[in-house]
GUFI-861694 format. One record per residue: residue number from 0; residue in three letters; x, y, z of N, C-alpha, C, O, CB in turn. Coordinates in steps of 0.001 Angstrom, whole numbers, plus 524288, in hexadecimal, padded with zeros to 5 digits. Glycine has a CB too. Layout:
BEGIN
(atom NUM ALA (X Y Z) (X Y Z) (X Y Z) (X Y Z) (X Y Z));
...
This chain:
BEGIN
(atom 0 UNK (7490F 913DC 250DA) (747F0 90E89 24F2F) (74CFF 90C1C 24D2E) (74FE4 90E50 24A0A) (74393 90E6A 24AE4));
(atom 1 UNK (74DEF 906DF 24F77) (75298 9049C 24EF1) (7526D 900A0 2492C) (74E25 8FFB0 24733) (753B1 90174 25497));
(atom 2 UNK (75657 8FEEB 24747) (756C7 8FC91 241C5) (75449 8F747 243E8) (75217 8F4CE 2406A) (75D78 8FC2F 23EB5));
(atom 3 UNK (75412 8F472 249EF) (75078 8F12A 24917) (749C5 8F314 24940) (746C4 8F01B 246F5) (751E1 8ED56 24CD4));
(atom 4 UNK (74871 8F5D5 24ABF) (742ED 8F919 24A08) (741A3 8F932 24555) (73D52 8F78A 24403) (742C5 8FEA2 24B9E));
(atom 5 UNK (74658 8FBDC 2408F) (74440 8FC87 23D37) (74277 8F871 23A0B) (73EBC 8F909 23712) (74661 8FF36 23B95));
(atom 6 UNK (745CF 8F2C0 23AA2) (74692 8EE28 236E7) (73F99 8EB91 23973) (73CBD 8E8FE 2368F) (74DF5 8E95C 2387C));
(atom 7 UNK (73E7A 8ECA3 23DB6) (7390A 8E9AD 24100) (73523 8EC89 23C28) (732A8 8EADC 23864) (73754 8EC4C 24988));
(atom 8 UNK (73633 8F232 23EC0) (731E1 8F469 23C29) (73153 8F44F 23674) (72CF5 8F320 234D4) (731A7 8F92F 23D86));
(atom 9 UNK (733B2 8F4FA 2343E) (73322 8F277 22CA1) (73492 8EC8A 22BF8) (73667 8EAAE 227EE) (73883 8F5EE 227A1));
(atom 10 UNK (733D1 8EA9F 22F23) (735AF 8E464 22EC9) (7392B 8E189 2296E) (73899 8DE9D 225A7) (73009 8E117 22F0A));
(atom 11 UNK (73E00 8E589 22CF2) (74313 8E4EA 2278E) (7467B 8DFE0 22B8C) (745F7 8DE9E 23029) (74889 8ED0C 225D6));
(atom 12 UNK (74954 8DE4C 2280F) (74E71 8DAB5 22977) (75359 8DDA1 229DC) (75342 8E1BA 22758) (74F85 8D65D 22532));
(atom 13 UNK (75767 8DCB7 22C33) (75B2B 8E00D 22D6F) (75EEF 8E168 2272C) (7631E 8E3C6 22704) (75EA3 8DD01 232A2));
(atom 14 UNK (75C4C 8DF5D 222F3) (75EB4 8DE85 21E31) (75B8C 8E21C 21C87) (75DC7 8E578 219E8) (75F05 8D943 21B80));
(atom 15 UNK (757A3 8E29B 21D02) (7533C 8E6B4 21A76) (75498 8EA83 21C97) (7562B 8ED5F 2190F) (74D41 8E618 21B31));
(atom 16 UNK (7552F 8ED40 221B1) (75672 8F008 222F2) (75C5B 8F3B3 2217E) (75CC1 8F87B 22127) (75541 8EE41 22634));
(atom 17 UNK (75F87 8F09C 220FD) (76450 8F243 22072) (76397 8F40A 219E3) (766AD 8F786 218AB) (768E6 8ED80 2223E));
(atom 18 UNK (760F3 8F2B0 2169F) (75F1C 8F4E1 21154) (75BA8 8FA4B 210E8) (75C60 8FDC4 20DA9) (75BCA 8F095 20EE8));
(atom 19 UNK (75740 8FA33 21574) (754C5 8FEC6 216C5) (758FD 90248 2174D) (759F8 90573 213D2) (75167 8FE73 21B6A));
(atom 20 UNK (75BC3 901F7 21BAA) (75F9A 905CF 21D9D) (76342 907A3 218BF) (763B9 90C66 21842) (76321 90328 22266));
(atom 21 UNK (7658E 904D6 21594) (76808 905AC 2114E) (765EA 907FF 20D40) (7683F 90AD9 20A29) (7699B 9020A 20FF3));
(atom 22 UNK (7612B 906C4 20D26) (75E88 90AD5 208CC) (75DF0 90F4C 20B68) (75ECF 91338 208C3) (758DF 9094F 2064F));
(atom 23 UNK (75D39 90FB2 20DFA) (75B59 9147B 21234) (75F73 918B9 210A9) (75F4B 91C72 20D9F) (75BD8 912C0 2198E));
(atom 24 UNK (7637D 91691 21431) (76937 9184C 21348) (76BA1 91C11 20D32) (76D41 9208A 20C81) (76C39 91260 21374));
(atom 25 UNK (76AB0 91736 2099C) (76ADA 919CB 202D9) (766A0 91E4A 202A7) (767A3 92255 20041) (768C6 9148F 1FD60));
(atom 26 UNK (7613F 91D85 2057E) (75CD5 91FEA 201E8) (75F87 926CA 204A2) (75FC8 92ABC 201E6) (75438 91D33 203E3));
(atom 27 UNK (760D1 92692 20920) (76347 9293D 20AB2) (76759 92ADA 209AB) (7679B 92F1C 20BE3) (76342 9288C 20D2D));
(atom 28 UNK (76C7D 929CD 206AC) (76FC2 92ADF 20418) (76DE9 92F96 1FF05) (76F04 93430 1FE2B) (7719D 925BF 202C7));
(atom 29 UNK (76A8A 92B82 1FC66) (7694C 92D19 1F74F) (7657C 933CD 1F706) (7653D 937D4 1F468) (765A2 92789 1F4E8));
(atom 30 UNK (762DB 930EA 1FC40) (7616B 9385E 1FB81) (7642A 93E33 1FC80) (76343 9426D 1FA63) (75D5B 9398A 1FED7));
(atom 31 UNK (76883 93C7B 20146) (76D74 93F84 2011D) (77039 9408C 1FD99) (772A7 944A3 1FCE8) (77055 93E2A 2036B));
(atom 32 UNK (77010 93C00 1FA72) (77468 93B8C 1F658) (77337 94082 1F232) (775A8 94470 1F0E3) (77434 93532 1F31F));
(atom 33 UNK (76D57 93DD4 1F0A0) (76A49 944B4 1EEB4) (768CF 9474D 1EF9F) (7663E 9493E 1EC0C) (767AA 9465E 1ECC8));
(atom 34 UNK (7688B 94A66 1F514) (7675F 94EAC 1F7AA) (76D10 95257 1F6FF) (76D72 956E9 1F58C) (7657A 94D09 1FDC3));
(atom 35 UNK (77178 94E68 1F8AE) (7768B 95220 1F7B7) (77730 95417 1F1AD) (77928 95802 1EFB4) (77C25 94EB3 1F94D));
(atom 36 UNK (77560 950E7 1F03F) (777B1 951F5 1E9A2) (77239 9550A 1E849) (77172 95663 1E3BC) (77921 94B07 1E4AE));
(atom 37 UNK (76EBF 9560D 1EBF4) (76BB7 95BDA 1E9A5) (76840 9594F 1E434) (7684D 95B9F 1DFFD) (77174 961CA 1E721));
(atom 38 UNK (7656C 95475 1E503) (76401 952CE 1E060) (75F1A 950C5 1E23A) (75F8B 94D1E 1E552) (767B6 94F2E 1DD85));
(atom 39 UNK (75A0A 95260 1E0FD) (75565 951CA 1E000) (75477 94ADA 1E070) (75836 947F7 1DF91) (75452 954C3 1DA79));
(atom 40 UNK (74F5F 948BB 1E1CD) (74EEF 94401 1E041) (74E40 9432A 1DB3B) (74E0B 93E80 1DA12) (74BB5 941F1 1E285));
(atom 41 UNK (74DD0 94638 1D7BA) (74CB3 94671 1D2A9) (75140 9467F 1CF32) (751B3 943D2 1CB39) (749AF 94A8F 1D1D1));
(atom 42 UNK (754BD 949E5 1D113) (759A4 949F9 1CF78) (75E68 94398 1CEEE) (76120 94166 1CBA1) (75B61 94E36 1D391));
(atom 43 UNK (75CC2 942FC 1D4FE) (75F8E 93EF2 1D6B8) (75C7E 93833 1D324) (75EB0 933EC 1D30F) (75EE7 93F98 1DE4D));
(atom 44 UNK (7593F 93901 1D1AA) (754C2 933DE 1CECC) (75889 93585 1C9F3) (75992 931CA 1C719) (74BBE 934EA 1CE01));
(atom 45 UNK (75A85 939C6 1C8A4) (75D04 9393F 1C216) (7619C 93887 1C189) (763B0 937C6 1BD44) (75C9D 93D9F 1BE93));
(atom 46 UNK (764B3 938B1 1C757) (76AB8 937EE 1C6C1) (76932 93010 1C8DF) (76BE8 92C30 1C7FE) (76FE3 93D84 1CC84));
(atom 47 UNK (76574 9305E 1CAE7) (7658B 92967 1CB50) (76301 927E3 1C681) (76394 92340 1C561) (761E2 9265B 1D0CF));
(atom 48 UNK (7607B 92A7B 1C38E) (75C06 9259A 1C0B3) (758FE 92254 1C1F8) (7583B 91DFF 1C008) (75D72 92278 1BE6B));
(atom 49 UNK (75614 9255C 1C729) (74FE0 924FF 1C771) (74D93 92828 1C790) (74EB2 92BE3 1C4BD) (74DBC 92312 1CA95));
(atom 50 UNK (7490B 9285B 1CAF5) (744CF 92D24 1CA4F) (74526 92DFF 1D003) (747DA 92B68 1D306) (73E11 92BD4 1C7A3));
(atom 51 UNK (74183 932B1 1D174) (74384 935A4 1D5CF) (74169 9319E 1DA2A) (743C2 93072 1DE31) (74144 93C29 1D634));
(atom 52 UNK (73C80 92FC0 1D88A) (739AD 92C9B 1DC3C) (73B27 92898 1DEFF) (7397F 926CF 1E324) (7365B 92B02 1DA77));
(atom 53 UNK (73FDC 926D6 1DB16) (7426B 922CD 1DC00) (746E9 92366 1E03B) (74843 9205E 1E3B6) (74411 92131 1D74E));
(atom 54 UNK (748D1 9285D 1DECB) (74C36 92B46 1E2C7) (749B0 92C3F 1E64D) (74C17 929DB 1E9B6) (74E8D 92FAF 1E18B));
(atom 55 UNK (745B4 92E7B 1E8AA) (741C8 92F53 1EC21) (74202 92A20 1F0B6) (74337 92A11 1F55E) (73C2B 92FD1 1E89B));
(atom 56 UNK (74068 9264C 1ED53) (7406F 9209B 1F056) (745E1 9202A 1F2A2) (7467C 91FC6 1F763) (73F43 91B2B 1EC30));
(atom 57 UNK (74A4D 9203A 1EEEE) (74E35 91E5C 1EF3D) (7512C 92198 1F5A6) (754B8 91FF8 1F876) (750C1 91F28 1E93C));
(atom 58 UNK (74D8A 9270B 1F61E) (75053 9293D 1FA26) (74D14 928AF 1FF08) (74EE4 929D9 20354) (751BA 92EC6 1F8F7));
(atom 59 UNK (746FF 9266E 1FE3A) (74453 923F1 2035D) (74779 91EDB 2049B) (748BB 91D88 2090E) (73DAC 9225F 2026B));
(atom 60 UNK (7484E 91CD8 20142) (74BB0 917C4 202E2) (746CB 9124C 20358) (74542 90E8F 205F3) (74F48 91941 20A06));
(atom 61 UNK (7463D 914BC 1FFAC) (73E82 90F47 1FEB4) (743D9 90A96 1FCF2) (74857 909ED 1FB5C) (7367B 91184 1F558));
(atom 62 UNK (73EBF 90840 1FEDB) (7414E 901D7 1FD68) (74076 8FEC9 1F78F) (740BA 8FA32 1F629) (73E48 8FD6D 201B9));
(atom 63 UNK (73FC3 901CB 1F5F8) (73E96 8FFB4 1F064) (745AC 90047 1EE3C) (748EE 8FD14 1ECBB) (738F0 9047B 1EC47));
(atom 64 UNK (745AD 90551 1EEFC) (74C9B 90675 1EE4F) (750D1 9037B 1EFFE) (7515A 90392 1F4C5) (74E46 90AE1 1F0CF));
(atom 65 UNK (753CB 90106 1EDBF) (75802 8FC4A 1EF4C) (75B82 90056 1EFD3) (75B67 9049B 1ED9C) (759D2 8F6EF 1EAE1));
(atom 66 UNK (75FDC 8FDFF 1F42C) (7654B 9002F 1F538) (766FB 901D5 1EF07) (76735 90654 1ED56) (769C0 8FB41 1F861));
(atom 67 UNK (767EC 8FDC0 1EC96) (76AB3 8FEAA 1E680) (76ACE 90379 1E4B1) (76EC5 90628 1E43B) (76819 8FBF0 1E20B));
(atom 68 UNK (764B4 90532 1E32F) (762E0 9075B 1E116) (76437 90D7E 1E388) (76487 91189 1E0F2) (75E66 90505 1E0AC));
(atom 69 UNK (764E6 90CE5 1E951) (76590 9125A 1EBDC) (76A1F 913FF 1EB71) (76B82 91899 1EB6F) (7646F 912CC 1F114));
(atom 70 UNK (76DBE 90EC7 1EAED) (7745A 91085 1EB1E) (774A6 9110C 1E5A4) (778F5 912DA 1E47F) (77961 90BD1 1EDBE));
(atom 71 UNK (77200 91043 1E1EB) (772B6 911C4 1DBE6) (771F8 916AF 1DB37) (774C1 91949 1D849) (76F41 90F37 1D828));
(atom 72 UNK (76C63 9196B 1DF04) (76C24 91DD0 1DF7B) (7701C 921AD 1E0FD) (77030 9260B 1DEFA) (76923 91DE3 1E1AD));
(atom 73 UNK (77353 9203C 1E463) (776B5 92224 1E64D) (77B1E 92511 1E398) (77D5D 92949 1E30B) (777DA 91F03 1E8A0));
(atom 74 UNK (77ADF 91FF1 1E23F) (7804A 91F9C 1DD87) (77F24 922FC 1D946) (782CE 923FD 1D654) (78167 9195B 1DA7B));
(atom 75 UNK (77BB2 92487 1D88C) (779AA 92691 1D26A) (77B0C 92C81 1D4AA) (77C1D 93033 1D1C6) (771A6 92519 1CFEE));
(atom 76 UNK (77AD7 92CC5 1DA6F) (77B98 933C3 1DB58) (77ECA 9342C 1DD2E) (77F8F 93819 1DFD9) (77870 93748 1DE29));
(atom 77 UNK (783EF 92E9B 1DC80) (78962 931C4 1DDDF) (7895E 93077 1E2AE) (78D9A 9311D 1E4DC) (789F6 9382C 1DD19));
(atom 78 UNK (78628 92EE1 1E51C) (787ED 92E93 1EB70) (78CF8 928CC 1EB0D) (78C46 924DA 1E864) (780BC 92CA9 1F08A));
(atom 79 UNK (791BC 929E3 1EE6E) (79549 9274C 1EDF7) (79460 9209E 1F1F2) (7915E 9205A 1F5B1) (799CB 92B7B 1EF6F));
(atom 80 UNK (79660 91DC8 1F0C2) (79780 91906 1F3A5) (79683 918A5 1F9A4) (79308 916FC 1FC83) (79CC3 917F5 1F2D0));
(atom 81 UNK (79BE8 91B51 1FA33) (79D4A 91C0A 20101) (797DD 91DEA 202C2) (79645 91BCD 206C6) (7A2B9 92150 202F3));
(atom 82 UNK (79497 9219C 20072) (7905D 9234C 2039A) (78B80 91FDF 202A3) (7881E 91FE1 2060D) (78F39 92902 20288));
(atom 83 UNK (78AD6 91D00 1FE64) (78735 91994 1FF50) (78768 9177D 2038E) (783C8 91784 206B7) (786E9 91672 1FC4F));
(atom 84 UNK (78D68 91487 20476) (7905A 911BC 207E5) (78CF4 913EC 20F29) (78A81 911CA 212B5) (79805 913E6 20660));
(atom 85 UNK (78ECC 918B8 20DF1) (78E90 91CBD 210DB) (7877A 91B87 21514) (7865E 91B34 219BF) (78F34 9229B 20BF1));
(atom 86 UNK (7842F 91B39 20F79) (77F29 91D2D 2110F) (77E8E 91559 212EB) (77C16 9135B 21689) (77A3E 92145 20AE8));
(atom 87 UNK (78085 913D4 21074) (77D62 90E02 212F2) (78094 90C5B 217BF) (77EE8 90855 219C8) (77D6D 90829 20E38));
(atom 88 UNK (784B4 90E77 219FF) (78568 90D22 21FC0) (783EC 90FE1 22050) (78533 90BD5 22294) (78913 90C3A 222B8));
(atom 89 UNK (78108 9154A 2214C) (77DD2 91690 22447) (7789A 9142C 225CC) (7759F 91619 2290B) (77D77 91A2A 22302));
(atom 90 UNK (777F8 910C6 223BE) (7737A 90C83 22478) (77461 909EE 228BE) (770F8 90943 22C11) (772DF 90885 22045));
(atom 91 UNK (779D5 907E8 22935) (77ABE 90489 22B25) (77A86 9042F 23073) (77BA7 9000E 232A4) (77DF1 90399 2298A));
């Protein structure tokens, strides 16, 4: 299924879409980010300052979760710049 398929079938705008993909991208970062570092979702909710559930969401990549909020996540476990950098052209 092609990126216009997908925008028909959830009846996104090419602006919506390119935000899907970007969260996508982070929610995907962020669970690598704590899988390498060997850290529990539970673990990882106390080096961010939330709760695990929240981390949970944050790594389905639900839409309730704003970019911000995921690259804050990020940031809180050390993951560096360049690879944020990194994970959102892979969106692209």
């Amino acid at each position: 299924m092609g990126g216009d398929d997908v925008e028909e079938l959830l009846d996104l705008s090419a602006q919506d879409l390119v935000i899907v993909e970007f969260r996508a991208a982070l929610a995907l970062a962020l669970q690598q980010a704590r899988k390498r570092q060997k850290l529990t979702q539970e673990a990882a909710a106390k080096a961010i300052g939330t709760s695990q559930a929240q981390v949970a969401r944050m790594e389905a990549g639900q839409s309730s979760i704003t970019i911000d909020r995921l690259i804050k996540a990020l940031t809180a476990l050390d993951v560096s710049r360049p690879t944020i950098l990194k994970a959102l052209n892979s969106a692209a």
